[in-house]
KEZAKOL-831240 format. One record per residue: residue in three letters; chain; x, y, z of N, C-alpha, C in turn. Coordinates in pm, whole numbers, plus 50000, padded with zeros to 5 digits. Layout:
  aa ch   n_x   n_y   n_z  ca_x  ca_y  ca_z   c_x   c_y   c_z
 ALA  A     X     Y     Z     X     Y     Z     X     Y     Z
...
REM end
This chain:
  aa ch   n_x   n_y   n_z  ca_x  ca_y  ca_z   c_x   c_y   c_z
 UNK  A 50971 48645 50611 50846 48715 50591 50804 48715 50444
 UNK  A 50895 48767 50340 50848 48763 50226 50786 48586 50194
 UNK  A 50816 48475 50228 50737 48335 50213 50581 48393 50237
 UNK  A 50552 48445 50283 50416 48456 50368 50352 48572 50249
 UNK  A 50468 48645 50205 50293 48742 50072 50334 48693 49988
 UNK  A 50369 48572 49939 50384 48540 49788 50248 48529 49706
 UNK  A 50143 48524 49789 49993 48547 49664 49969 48646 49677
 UNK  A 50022 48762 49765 50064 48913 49729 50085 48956 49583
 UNK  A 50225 48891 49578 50304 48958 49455 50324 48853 49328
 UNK  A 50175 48776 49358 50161 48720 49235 50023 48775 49153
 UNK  A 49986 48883 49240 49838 48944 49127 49913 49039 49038
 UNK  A 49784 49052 48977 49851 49192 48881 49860 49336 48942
 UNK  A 49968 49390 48891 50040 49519 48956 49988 49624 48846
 UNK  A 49974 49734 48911 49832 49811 48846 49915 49969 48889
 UNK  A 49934 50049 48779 49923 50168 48772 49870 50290 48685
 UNK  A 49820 50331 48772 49724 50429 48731 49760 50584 48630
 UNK  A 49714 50676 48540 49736 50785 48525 49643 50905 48568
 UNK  A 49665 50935 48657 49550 51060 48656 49606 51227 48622
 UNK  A 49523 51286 48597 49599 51435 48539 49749 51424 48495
 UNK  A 49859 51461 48541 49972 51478 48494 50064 51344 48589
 UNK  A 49976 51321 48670 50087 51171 48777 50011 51065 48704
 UNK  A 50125 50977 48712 50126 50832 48703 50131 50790 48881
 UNK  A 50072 50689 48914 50002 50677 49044 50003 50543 49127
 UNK  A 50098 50474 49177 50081 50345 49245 49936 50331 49320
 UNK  A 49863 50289 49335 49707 50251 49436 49748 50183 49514
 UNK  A 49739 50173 49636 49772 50102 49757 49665 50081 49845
 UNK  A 49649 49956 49851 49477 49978 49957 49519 50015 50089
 UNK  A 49400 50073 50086 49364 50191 50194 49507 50313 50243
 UNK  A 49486 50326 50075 49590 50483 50057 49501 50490 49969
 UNK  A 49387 50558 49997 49326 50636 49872 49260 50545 49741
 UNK  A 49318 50418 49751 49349 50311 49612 49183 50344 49561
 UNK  A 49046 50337 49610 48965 50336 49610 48852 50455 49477
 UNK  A 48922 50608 49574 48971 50734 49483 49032 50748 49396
 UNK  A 49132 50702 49408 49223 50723 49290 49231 50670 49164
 UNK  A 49154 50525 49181 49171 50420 49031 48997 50467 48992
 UNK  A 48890 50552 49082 48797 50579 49050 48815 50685 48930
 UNK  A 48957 50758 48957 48978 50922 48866 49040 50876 48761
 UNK  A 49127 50741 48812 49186 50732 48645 49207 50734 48494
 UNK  A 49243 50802 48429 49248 50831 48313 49284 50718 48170
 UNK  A 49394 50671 48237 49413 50529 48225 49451 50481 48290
 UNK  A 49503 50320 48316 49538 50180 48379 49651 50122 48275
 UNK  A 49767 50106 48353 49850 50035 48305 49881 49936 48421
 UNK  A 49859 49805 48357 49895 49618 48445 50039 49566 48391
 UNK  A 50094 49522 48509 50229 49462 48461 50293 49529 48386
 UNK  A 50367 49440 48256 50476 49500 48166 50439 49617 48109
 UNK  A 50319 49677 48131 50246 49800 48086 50305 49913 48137
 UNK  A 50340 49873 48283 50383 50018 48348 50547 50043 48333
 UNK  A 50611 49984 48228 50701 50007 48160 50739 50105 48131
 UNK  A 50605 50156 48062 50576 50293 47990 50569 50392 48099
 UNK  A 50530 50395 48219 50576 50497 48326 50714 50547 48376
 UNK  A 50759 50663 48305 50893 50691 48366 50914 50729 48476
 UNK  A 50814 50751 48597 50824 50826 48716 50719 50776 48716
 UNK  A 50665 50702 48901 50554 50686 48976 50558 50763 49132
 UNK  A 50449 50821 49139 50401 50878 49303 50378 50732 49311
 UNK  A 50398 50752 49430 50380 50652 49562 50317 50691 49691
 UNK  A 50138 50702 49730 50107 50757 49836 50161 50637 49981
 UNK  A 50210 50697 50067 50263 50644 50196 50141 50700 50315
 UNK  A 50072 50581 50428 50006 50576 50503 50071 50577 50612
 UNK  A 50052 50679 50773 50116 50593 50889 50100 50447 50899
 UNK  A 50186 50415 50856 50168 50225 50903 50087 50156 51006
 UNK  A 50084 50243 51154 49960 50180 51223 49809 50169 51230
 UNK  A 49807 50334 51135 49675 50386 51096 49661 50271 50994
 UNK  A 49733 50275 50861 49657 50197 50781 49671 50048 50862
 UNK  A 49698 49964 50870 49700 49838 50918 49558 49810 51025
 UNK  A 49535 49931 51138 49452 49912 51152 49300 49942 51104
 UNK  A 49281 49990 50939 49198 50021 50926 49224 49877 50822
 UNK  A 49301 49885 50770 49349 49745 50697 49247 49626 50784
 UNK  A 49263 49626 50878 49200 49473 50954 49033 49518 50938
 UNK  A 48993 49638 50950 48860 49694 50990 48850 49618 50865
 UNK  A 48844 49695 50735 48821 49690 50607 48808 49541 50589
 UNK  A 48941 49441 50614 48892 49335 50623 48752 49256 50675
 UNK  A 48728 49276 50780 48644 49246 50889 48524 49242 50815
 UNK  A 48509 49391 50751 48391 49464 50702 48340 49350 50596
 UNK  A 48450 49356 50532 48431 49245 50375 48392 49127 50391
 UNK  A 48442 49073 50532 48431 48947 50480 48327 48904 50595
 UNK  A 48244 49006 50686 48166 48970 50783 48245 48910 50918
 UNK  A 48362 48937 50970 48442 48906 51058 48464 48984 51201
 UNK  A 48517 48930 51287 48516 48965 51386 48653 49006 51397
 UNK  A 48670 49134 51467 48817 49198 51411 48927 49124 51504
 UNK  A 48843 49088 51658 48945 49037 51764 48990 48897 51721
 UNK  A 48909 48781 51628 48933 48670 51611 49035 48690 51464
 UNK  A 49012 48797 51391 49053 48821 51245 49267 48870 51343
 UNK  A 49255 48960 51412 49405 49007 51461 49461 48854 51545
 UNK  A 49384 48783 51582 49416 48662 51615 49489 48568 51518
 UNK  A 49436 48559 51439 49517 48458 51288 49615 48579 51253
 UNK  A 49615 48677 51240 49698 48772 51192 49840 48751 51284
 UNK  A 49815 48722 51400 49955 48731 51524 50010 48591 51454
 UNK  A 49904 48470 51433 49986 48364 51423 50048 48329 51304
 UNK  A 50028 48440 51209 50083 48442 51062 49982 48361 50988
 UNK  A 49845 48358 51014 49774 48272 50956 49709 48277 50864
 UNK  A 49639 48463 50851 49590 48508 50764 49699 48653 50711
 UNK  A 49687 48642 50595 49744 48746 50515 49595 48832 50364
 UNK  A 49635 48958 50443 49550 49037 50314 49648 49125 50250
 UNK  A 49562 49174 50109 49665 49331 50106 49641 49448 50144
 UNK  A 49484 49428 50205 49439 49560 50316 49533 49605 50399
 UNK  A 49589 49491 50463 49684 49534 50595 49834 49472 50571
 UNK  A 49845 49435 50424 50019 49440 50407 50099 49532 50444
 UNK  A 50198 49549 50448 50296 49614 50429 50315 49677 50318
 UNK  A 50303 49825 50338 50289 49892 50226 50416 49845 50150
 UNK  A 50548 49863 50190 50701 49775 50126 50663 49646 50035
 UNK  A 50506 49554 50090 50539 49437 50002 50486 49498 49890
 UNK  A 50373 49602 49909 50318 49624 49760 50460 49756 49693
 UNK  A 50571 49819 49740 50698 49875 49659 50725 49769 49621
 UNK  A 50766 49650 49666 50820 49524 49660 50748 49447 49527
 UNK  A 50602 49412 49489 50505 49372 49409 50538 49499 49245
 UNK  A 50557 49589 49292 50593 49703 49176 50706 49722 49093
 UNK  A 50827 49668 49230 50936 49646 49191 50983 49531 49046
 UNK  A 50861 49416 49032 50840 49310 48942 50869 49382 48772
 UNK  A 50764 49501 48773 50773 49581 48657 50839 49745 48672
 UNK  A 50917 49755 48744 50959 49928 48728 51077 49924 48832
 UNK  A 51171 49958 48811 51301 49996 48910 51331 50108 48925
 UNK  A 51299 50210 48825 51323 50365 48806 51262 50424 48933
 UNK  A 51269 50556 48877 51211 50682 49016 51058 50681 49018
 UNK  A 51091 50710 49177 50903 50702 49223 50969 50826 49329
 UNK  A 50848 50862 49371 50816 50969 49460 50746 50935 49554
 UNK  A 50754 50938 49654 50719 50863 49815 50620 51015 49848
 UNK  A 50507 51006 49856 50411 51098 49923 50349 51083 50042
 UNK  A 50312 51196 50109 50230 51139 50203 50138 51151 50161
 UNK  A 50005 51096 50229 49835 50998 50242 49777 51157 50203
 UNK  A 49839 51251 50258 49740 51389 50191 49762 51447 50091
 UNK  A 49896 51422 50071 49882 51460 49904 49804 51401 49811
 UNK  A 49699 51314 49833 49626 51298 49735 49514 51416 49686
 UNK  A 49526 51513 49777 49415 51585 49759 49467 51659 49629
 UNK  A 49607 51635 49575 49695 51719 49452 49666 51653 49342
 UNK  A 49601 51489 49358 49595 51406 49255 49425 51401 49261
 UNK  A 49340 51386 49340 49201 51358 49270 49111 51401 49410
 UNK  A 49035 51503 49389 48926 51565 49440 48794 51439 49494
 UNK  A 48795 51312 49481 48732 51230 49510 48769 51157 49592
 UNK  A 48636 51153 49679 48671 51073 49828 48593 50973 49848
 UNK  A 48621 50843 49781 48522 50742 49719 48449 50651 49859
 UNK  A 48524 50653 49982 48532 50550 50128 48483 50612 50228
 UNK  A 48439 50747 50205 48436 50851 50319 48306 50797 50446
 UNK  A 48227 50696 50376 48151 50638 50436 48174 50541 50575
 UNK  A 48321 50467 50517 48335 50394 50625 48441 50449 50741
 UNK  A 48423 50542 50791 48539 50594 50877 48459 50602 50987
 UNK  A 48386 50550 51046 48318 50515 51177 48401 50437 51285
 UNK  A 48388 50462 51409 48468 50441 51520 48548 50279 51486
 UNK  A 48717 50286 51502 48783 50158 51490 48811 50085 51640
 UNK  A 48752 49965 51615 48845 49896 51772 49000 49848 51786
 UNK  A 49028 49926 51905 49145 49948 51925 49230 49748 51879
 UNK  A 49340 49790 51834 49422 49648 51760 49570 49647 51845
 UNK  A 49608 49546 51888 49768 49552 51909 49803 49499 51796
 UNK  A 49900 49638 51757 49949 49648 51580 50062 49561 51599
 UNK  A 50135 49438 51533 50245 49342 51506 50343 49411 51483
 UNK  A 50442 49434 51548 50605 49530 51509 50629 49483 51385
 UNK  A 50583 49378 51340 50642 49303 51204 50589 49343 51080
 UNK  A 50445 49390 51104 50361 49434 51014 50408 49565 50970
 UNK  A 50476 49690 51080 50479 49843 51043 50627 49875 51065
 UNK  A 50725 49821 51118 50855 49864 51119 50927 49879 50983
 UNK  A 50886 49793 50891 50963 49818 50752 50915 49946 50678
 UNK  A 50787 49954 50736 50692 50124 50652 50751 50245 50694
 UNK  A 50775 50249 50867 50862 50319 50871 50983 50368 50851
 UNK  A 51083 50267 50780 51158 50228 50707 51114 50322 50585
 UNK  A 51039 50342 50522 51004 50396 50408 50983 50526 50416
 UNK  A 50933 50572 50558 50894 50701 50567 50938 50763 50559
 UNK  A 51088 50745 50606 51209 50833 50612 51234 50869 50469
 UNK  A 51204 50812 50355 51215 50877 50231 51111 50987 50179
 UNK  A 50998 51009 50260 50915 51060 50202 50893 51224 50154
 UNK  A 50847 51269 50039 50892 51390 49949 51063 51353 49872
 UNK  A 51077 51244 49875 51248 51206 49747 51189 51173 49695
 UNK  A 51218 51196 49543 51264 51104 49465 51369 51031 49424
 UNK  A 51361 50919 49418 51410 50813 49411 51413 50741 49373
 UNK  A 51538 50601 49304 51523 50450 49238 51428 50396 49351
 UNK  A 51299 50308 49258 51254 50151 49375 51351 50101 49417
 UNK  A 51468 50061 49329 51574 50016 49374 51613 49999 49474
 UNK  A 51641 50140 49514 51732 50199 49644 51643 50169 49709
 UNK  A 51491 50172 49753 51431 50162 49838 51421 50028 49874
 UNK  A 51350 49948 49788 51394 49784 49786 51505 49769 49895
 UNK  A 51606 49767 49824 51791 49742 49920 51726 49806 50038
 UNK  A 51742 49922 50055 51756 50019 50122 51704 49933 50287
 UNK  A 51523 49903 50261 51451 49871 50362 51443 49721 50370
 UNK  A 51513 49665 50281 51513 49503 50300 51548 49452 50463
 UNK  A 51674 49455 50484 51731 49423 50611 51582 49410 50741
 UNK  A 51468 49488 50686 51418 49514 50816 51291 49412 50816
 UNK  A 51269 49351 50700 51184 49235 50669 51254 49098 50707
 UNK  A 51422 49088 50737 51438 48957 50676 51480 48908 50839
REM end
């Protein structure tokens, strides 16, 4: 699986500061809101300087399938022909990655402690709800076990802090 996001985790890796958190963005976790509030932006070897990152965490089926919507939306697509290339491994976004590849993409610049949140704690980090527009009825998707089993994998950490590290190791086995 990891062969398949390598133009994933070859963009630039982007973290945010808002009020007192330093802030991973994850599309469609808020990413939208949150890099709107930012205070500053730290890319790559930048987020060095972060000793501790939140990490907002999405139900994996929710986001994935809003992941494909969002796609759809962007690129003028049809969602049943768009989950079609998606089954055959054909198309890859980071709308509907695996939230793990983007821990995984972070992991490049930061190994230290992050904090695994859930999708509502953002309301602790930024009062802005930049997407609120597009939450209009989704068509139903058969979600890929391959796409959300490793997230759940992640969930089980959520409210620790924790090494990326450990999480990395931790949830690998369930990608490979």
């Amino acid at each position: 699986m990891f062969g398949l996001w390598n133009k994933l985790l070859t963009t630039d890796c982007l973290v945010i500061k808002v009020s007192n958190h330093f802030v991973y963005p994850i599309f469609r976790v808020g990413s939208t809101s949150l890099i709107a509030d930012a205070e500053k932006k730290y890319v790559n070897h930048e987020i060095e300087n972060c000793t501790h990152i939140d990490i907002l965490l999405r139900d994996p089926k929710e986001r994935f399938i809003s992941g494909i919507h969002e796609y759809c939306r962007q690129n003028d697509r049809d969602v049943g022909q768009i989950c079609g290339l998606v089954q055959k491994g054909q198309l890859i976004d980071r709308h509907f990655a695996p939230q793990y590849m983007w821990l995984a993409h972070l992991y490049r610049y930061h190994e230290g402690p992050v904090t695994l949140r859930p999708f509502e704690y953002i309301k602790n980090i930024t009062d802005k709800h930049k997407a609120k527009n597009r939450n209009k009825k989704k068509k139903e998707i058969d979600v890929p076990q391959s796409f959300v089993d490793v997230d759940y994998c992640l969930m089980k950490f959520i409210g620790q802090r924790v090494q990326l590290k450990t999480l990395i190791k931790e949830c690998r086995h369930v990608v490979s």
